[in-house]
C-alpha atoms as a printed R data frame, in Angstrom:
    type eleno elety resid chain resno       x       y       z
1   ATOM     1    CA   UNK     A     1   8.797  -8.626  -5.923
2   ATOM     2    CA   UNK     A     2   9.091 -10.552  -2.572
3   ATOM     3    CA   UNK     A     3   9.245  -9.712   1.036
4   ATOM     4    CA   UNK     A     4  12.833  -9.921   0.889
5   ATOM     5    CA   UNK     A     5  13.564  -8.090  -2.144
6   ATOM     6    CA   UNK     A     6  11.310  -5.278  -0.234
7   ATOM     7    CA   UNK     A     7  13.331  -5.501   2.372
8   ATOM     8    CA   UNK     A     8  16.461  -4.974   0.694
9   ATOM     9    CA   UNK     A     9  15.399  -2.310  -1.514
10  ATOM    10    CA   UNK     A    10  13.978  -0.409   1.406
11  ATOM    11    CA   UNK     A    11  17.761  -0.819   3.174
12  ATOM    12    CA   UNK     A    12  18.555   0.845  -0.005
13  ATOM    13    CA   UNK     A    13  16.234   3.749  -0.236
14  ATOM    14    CA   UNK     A    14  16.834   4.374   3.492
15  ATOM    15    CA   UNK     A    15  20.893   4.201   2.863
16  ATOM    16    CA   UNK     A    16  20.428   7.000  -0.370
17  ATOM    17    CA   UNK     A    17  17.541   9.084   1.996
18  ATOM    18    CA   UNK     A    18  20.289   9.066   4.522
19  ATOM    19    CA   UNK     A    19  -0.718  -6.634  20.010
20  ATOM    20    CA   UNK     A    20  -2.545  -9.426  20.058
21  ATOM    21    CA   UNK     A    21  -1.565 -13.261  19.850
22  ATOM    22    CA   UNK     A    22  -1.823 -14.865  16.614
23  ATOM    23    CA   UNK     A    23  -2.984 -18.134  15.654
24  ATOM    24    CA   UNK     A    24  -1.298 -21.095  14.276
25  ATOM    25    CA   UNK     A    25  -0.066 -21.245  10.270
26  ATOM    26    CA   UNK     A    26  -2.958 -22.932   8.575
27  ATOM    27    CA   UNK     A    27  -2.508 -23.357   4.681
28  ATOM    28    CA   UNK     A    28  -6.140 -22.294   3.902
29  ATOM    29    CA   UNK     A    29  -9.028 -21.673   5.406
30  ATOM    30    CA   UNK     A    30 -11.554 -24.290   6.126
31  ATOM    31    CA   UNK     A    31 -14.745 -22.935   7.323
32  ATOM    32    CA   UNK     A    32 -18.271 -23.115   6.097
33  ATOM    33    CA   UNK     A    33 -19.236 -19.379   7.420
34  ATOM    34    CA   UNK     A    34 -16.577 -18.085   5.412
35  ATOM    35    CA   UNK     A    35 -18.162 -16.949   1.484
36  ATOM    36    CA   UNK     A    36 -16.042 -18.145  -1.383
37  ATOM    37    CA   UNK     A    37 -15.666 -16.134  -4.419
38  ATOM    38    CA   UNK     A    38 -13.557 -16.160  -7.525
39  ATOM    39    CA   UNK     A    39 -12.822 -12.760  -9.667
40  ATOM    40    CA   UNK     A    40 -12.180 -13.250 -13.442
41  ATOM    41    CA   UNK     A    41 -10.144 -11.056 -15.695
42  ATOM    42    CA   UNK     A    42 -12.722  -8.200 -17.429
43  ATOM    43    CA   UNK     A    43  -9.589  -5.766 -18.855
44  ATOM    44    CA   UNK     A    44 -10.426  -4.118 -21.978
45  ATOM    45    CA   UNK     A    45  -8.777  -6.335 -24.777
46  ATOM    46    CA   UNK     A    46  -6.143  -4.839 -27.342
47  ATOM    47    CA   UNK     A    47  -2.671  -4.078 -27.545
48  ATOM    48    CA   UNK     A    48  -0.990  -2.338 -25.195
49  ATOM    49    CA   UNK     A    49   1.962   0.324 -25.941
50  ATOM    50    CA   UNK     A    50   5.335   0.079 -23.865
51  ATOM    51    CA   UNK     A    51   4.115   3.222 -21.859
52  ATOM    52    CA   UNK     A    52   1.247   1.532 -20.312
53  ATOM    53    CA   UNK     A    53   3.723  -1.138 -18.889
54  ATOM    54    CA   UNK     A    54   4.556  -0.162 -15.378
55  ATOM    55    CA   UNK     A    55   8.580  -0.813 -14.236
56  ATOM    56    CA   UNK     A    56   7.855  -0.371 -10.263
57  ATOM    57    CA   UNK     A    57   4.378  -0.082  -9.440
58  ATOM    58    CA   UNK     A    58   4.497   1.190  -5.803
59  ATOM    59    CA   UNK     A    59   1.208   3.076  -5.045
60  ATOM    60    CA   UNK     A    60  -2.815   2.688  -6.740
61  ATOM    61    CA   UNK     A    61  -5.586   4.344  -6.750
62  ATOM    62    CA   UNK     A    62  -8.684   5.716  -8.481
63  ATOM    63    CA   UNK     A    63 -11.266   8.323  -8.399
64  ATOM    64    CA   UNK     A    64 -14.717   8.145 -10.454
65  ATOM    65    CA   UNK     A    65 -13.527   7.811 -13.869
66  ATOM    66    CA   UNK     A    66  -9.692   6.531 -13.498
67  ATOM    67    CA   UNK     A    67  -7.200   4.471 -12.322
68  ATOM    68    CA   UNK     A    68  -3.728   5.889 -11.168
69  ATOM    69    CA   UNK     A    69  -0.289   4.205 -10.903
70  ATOM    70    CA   UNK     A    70   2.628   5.767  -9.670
71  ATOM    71    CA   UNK     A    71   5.705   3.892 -11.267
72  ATOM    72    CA   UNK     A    72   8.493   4.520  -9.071
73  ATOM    73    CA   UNK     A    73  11.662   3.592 -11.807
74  ATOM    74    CA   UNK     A    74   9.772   5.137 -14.841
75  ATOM    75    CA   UNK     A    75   9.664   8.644 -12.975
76  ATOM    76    CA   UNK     A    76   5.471   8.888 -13.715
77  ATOM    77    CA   UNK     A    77   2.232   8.893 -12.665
78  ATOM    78    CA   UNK     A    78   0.566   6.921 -15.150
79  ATOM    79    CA   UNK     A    79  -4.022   6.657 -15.870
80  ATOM    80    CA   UNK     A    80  -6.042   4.128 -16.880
81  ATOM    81    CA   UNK     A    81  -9.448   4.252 -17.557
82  ATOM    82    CA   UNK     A    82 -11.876   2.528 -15.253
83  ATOM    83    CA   UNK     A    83 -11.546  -0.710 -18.097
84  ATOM    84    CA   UNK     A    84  -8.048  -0.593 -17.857
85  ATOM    85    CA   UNK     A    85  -7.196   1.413 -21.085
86  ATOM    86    CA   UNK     A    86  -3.875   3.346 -20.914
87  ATOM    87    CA   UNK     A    87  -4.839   7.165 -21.370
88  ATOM    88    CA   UNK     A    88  -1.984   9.165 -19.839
89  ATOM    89    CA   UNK     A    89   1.439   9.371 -18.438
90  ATOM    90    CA   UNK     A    90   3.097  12.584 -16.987
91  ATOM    91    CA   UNK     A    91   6.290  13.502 -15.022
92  ATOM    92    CA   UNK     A    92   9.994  12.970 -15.570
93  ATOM    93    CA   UNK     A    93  13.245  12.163 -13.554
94  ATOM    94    CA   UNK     A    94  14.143  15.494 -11.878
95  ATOM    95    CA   UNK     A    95  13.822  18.517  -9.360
96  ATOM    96    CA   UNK     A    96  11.612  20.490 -11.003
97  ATOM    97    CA   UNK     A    97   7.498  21.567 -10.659
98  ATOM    98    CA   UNK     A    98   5.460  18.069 -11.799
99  ATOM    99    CA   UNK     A    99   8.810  16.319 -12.400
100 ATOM   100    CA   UNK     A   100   9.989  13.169  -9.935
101 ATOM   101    CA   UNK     A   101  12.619  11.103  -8.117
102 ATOM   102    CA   UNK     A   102  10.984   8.093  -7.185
103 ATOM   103    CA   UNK     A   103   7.379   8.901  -7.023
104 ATOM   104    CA   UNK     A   104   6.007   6.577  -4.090
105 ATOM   105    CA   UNK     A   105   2.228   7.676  -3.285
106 ATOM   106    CA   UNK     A   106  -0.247   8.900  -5.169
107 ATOM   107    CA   UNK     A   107  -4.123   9.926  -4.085
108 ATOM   108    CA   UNK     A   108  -6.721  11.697  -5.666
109 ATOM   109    CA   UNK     A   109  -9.323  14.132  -4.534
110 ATOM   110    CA   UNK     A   110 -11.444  16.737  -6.431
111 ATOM   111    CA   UNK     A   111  -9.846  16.376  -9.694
112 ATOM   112    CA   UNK     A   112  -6.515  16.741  -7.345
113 ATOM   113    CA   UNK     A   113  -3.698  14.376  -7.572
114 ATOM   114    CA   UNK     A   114  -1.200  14.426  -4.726
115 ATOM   115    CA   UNK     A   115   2.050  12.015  -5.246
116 ATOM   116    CA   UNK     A   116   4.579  11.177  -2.652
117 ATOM   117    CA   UNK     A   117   7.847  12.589  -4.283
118 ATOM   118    CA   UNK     A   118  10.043  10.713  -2.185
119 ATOM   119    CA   UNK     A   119  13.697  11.622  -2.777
120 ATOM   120    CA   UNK     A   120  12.912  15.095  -3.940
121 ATOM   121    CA   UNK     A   121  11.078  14.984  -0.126
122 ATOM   122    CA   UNK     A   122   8.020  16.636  -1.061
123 ATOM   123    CA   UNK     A   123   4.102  15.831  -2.124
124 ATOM   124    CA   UNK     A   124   3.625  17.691  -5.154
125 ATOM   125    CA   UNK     A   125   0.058  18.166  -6.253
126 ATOM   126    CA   UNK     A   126  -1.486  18.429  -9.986
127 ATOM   127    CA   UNK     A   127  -3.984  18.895 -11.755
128 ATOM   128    CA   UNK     A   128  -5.742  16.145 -13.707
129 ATOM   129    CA   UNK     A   129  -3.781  16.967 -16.892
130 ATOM   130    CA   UNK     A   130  -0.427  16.581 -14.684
131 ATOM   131    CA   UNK     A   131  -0.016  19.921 -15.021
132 ATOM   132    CA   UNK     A   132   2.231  21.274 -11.016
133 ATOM   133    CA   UNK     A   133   0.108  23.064  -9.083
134 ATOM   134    CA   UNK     A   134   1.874  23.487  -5.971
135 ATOM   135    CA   UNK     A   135   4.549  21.680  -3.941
136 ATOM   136    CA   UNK     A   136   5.494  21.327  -0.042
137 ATOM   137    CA   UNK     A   137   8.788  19.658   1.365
138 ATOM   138    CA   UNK     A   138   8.312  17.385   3.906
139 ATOM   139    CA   UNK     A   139  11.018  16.896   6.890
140 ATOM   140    CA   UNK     A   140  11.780  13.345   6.170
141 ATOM   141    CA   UNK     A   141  11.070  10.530   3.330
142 ATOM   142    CA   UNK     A   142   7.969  10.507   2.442
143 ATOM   143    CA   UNK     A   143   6.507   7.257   1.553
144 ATOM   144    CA   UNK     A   144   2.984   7.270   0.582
145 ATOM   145    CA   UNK     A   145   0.251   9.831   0.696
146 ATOM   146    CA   UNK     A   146  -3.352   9.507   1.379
147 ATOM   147    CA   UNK     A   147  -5.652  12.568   0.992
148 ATOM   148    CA   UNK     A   148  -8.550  12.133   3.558
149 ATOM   149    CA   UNK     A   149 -10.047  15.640   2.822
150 ATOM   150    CA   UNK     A   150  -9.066  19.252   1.743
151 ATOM   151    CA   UNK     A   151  -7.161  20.266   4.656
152 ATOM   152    CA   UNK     A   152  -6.402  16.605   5.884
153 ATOM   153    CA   UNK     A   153  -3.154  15.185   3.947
154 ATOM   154    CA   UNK     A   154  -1.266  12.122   5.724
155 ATOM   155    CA   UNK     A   155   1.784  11.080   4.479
156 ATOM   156    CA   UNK     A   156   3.783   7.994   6.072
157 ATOM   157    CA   UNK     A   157   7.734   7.497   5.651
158 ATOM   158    CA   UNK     A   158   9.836   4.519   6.781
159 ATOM   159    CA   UNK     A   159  12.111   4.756   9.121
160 ATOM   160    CA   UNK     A   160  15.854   4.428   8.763
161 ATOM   161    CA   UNK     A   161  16.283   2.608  12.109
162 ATOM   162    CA   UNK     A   162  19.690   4.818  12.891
163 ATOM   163    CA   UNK     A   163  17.549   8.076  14.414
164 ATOM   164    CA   UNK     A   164  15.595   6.507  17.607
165 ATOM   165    CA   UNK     A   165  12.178   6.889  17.740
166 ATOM   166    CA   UNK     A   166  10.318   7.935  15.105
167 ATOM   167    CA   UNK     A   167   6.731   8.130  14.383
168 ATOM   168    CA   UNK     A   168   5.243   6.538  11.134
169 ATOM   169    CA   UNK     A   169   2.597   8.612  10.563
170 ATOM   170    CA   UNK     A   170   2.373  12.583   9.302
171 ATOM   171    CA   UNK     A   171  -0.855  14.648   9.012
172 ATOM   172    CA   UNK     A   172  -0.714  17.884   7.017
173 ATOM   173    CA   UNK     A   173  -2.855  20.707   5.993
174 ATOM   174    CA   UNK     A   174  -3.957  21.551   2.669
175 ATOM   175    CA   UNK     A   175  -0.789  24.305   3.056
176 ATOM   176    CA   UNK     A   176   1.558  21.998   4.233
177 ATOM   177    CA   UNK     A   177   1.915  22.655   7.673
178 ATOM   178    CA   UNK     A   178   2.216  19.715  10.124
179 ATOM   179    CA   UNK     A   179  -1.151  19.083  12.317
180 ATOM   180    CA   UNK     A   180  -0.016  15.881  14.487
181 ATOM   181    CA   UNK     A   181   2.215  12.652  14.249
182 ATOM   182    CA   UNK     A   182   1.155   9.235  15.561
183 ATOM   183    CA   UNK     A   183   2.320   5.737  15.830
184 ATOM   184    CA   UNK     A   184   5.949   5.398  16.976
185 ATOM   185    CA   UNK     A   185   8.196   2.821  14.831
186 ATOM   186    CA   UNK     A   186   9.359   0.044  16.618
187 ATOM   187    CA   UNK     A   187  13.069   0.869  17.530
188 ATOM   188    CA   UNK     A   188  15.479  -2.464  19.312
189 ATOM   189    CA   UNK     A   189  18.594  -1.019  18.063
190 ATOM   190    CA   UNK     A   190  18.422  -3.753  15.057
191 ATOM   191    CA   UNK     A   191  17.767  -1.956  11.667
192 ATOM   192    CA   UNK     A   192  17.387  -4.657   9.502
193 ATOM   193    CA   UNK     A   193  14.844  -6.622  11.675
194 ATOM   194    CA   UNK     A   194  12.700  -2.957  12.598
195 ATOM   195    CA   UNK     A   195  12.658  -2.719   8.949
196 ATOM   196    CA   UNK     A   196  10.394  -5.528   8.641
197 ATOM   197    CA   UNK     A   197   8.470  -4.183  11.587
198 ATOM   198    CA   UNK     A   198   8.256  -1.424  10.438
199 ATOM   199    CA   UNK     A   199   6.517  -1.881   6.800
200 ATOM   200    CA   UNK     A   200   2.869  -0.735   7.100
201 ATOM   201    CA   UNK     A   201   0.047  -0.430   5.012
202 ATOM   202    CA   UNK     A   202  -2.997   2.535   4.954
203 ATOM   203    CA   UNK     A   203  -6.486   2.445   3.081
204 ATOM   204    CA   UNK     A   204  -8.545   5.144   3.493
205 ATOM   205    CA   UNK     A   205 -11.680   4.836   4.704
206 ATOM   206    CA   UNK     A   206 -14.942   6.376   3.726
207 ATOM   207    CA   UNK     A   207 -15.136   9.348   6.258
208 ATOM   208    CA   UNK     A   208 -11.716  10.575   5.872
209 ATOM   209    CA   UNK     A   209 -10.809   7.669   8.228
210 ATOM   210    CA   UNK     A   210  -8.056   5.362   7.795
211 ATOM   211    CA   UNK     A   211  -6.929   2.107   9.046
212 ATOM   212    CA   UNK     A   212  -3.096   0.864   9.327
213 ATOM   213    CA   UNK     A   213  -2.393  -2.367   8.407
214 ATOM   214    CA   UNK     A   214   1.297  -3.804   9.401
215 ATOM   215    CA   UNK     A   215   2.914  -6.434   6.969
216 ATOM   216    CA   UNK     A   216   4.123  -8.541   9.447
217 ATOM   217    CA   UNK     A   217   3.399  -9.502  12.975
218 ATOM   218    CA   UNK     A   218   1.008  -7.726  13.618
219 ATOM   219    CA   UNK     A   219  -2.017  -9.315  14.468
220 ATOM   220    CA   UNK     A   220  -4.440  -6.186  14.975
221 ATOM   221    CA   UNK     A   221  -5.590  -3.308  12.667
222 ATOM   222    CA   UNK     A   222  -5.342   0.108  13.547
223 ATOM   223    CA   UNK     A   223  -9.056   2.820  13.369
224 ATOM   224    CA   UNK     A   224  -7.653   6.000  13.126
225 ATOM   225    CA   UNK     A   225 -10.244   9.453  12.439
226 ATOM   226    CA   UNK     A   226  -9.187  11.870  10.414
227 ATOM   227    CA   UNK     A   227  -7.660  14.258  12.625
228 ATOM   228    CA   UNK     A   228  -4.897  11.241  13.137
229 ATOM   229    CA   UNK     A   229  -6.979  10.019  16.521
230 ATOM   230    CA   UNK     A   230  -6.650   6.522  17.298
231 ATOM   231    CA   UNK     A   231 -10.298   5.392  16.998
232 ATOM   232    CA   UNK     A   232  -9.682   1.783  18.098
233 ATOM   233    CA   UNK     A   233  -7.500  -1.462  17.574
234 ATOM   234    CA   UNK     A   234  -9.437  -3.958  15.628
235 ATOM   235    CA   UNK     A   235  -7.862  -7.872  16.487
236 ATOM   236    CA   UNK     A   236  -7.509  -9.641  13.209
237 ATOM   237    CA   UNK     A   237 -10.119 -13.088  13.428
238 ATOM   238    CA   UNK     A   238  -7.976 -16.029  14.032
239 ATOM   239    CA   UNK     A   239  -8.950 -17.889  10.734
240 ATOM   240    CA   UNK     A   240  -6.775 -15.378   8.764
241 ATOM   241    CA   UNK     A   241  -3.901 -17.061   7.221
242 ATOM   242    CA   UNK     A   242  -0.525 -15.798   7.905
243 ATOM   243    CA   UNK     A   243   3.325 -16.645   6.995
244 ATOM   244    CA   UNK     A   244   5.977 -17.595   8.528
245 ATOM   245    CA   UNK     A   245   9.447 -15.928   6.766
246 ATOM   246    CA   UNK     A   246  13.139 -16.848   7.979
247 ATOM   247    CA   UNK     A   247  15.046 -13.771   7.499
248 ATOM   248    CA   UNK     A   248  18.611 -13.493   6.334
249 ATOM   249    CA   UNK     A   249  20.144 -11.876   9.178
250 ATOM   250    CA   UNK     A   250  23.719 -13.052  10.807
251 ATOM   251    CA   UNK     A   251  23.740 -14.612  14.623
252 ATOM   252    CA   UNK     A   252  20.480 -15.843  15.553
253 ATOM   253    CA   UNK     A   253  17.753 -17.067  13.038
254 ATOM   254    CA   UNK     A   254  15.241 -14.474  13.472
255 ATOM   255    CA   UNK     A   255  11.537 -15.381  12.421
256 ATOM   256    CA   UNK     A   256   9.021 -13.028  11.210
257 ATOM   257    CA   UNK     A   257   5.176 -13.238  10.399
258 ATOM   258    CA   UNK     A   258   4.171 -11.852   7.214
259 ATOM   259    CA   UNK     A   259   0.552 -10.957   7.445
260 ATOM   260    CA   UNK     A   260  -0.530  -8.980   4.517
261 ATOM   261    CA   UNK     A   261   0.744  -8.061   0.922
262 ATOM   262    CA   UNK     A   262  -1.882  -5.028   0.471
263 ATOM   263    CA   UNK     A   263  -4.862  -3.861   1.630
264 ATOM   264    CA   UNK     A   264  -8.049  -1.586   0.744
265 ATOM   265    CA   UNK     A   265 -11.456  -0.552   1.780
266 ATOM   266    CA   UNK     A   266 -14.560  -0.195   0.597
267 ATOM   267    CA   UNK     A   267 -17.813   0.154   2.121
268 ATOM   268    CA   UNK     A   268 -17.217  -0.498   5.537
269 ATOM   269    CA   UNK     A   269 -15.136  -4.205   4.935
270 ATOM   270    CA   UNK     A   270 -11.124  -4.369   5.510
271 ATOM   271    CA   UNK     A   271  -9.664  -6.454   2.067
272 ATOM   272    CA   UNK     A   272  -6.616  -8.039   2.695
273 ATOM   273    CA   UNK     A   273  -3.957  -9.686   0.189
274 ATOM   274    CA   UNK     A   274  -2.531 -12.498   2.232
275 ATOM   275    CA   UNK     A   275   1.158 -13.302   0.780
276 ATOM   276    CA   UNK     A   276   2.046 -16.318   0.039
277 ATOM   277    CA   UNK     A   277   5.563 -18.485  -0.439
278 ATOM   278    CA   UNK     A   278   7.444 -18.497  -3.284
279 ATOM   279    CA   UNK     A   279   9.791 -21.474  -4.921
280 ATOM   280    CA   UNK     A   280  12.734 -19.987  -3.331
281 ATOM   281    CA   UNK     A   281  10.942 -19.826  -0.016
282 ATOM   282    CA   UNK     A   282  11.067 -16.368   0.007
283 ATOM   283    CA   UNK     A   283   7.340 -14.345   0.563
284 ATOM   284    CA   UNK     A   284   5.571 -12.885  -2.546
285 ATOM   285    CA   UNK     A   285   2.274 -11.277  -3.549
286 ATOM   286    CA   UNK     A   286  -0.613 -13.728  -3.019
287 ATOM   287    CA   UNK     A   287  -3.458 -14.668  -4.850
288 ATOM   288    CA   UNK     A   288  -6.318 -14.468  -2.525
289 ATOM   289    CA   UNK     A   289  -7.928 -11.452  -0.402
290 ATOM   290    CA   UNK     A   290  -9.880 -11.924   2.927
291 ATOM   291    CA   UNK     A   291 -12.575  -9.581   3.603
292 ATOM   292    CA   UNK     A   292 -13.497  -8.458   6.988
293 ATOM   293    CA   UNK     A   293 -15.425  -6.707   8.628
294 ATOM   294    CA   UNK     A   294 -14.339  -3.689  10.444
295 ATOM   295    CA   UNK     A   295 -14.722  -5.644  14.078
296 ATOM   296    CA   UNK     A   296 -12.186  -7.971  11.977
297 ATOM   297    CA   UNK     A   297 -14.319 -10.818  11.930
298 ATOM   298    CA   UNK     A   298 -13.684 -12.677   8.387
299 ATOM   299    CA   UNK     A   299 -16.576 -12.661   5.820
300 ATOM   300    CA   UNK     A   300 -15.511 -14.273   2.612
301 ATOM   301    CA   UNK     A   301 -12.279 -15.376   0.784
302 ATOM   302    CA   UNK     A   302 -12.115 -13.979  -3.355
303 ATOM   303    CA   UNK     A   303  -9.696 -16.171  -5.186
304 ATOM   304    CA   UNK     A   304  -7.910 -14.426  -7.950
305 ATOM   305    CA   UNK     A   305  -6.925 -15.519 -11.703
306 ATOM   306    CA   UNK     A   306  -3.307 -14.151 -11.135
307 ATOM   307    CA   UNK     A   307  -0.306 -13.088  -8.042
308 ATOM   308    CA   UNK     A   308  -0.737  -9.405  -7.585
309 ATOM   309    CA   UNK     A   309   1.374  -6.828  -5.879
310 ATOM   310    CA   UNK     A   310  -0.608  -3.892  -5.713
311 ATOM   311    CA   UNK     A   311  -4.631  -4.167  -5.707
312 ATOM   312    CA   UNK     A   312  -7.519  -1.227  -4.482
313 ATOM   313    CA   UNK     A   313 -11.191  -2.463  -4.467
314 ATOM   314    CA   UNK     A   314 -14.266  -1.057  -6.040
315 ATOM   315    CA   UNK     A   315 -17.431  -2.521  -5.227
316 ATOM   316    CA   UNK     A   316 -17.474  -5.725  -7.523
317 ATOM   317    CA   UNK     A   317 -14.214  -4.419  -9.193
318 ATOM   318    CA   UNK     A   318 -10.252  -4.958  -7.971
319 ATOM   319    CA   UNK     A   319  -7.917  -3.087  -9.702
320 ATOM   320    CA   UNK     A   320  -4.676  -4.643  -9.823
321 ATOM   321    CA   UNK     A   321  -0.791  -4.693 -10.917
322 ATOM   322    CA   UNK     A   322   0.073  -8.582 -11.527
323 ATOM   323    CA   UNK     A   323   3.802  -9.670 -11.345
324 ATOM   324    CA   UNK     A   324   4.667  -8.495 -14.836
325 ATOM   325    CA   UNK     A   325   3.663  -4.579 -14.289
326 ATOM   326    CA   UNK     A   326   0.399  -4.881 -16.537
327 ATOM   327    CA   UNK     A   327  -2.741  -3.334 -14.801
328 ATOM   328    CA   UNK     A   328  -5.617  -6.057 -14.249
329 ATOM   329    CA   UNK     A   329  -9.139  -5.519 -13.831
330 ATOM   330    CA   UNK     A   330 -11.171  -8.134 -11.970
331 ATOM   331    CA   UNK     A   331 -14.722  -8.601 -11.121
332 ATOM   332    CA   UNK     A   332 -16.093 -10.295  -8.110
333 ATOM   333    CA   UNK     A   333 -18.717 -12.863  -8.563
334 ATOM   334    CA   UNK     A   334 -20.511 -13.379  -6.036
């Protein structure tokens, strides 16, 4: 999927749902300080059944002994163990207790999996047999959800650019009750352009912190604590590569920076999945992720064996969605 196609599929999800400075474009980066790595492919071999192909990967994540996909057009929340053997799949299309329309997030705590239901407008969590547990509706479109700790559940939502100011960020109790809202959308009256603004990223950090990543123009990263405080606003080092997108838009040619495809943590570095161009000129997932520091000063470049769209990182392991929906696991070498 590319930037555009995101784009356009969020105008459609949002029509059913009813800084600092950056640098110049530089192709790669060219710098001695900066580590280079390359991760190769370590998936467990053997055929895979159709169920363990994923239609619309949209959220990843893992705990100590799995992975977790939630595949938006299949309905389902579907495992993988740490090698990248399909184990499980659970929920259906529908309205129901551990049943889904559009599942967007998922996160896992304590044997606790929490998925962003989006057009049923809800988090529903379940147990680790997929089993409902309990459910609470959400006042808008929930996007994805992040558990940072027991009675700390944020849950982000796009905005539909026709309401005014909205914030982008929700933090709920382990009951459901709202606790605080932060970070404002950007709102000029254009939807189509604020949607691109708009499109952020969140990895949790190890303290029930979290840091907000946008995809484009952006040039900063955003500390938050758990409570949903603004720690701090991390500026992005200048060797980072970004891209430059034309969008489609009538009147003016509008340009827009897109700055990262994904994004994780782990152990106290910021990886980023820079995007890269595609034949049509159009912005798709990338093969290469930056590591930073969290001052944002660049570390090391890993190159990847494939383009991925979704990615978490694990120590020496990234778990990963390539292009064609098939979960990847990759080790570091360093």
């Amino acid at each position: 999927m590319t930037l555009r196609r995101e784009w356009k599929r969020t105008l459609v999800l949002l029509a059913l749902a009813a800084g600092f400075p950056h640098p110049p474009a530089s192709a790669a980066v060219r710098d001695s300080t900066v580590r280079r790595y390359l991760a190769e492919d370590v998936t467990a071999a053997g055929e895979k059944s159709d169920e363990a192909c994923l239609a619309l990967p949209v959220s990843l994540t893992f705990d100590a002994g799995h992975i977790y996909a939630a595949d938006a057009e299949d309905c389902a929340v579907k495992v993988f163990s740490k090698n990248g053997r399909f184990e499980a799949a659970f929920g259906r299309k529908g309205r129901g207790p551990g049943e889904f329309s559009f599942p967007s997030g998922v996160s896992v705590l304590a044997g606790r999996i929490f998925v962003a239901d989006k057009f049923n407008h809800r988090i529903q969590v379940l147990d680790a047999s997929g089993q409902a547990i309990r459910s609470f509706g959400v006042p808008f479109t929930p996007d994805r959800v992040f558990v940072l700790a027991a009675d700390r559940i944020l849950v982000t939502h796009i905005p539909d650019g026709r309401s005014g100011p909205e914030k982008l960020l929700h933090i709920f109790n382990g009951k459901g009750d709202l606790l605080g809202e932060d970070l404002p959308a950007k709102f000029s009256g254009d939807p189509v352009f604020d949607a691109f603004r708009n499109m952020i990223l969140v990895a949790a950090g190890p303290r029930g912190d979290f840091f907000v990543v946008f995809r484009c123009q952006e040039w900063s990263i955003l500390h938050y604590g758990r409570a949903g405080n603004l720690l701090e606003r991390i500026p992005v080092d200048g060797r980072y590569v970004f891209r430059a997108l034309a969008l489609p838009l009538r009147g003016p040619r509008k340009k827009i920076d897109g700055f990262c495809w994904e994004c994780s943590v782990d152990r106290d570095r910021l990886y980023l999945l820079a995007p890269e161009y595609t034949e049509e000129k159009d912005l798709g997932p990338g093969d290469r992720i930056f590591v930073l520091d969290t001052a944002g000063r660049l570390e090391a470049e890993v190159g990847l064996p494939v383009r991925v769209v979704r990615m978490v990182v694990d120590g020496d392991r990234v778990y990963a969605i390539d292009r064609g929906g098939e979960l990847r696991v990759l080790r570091i070498v360093r």
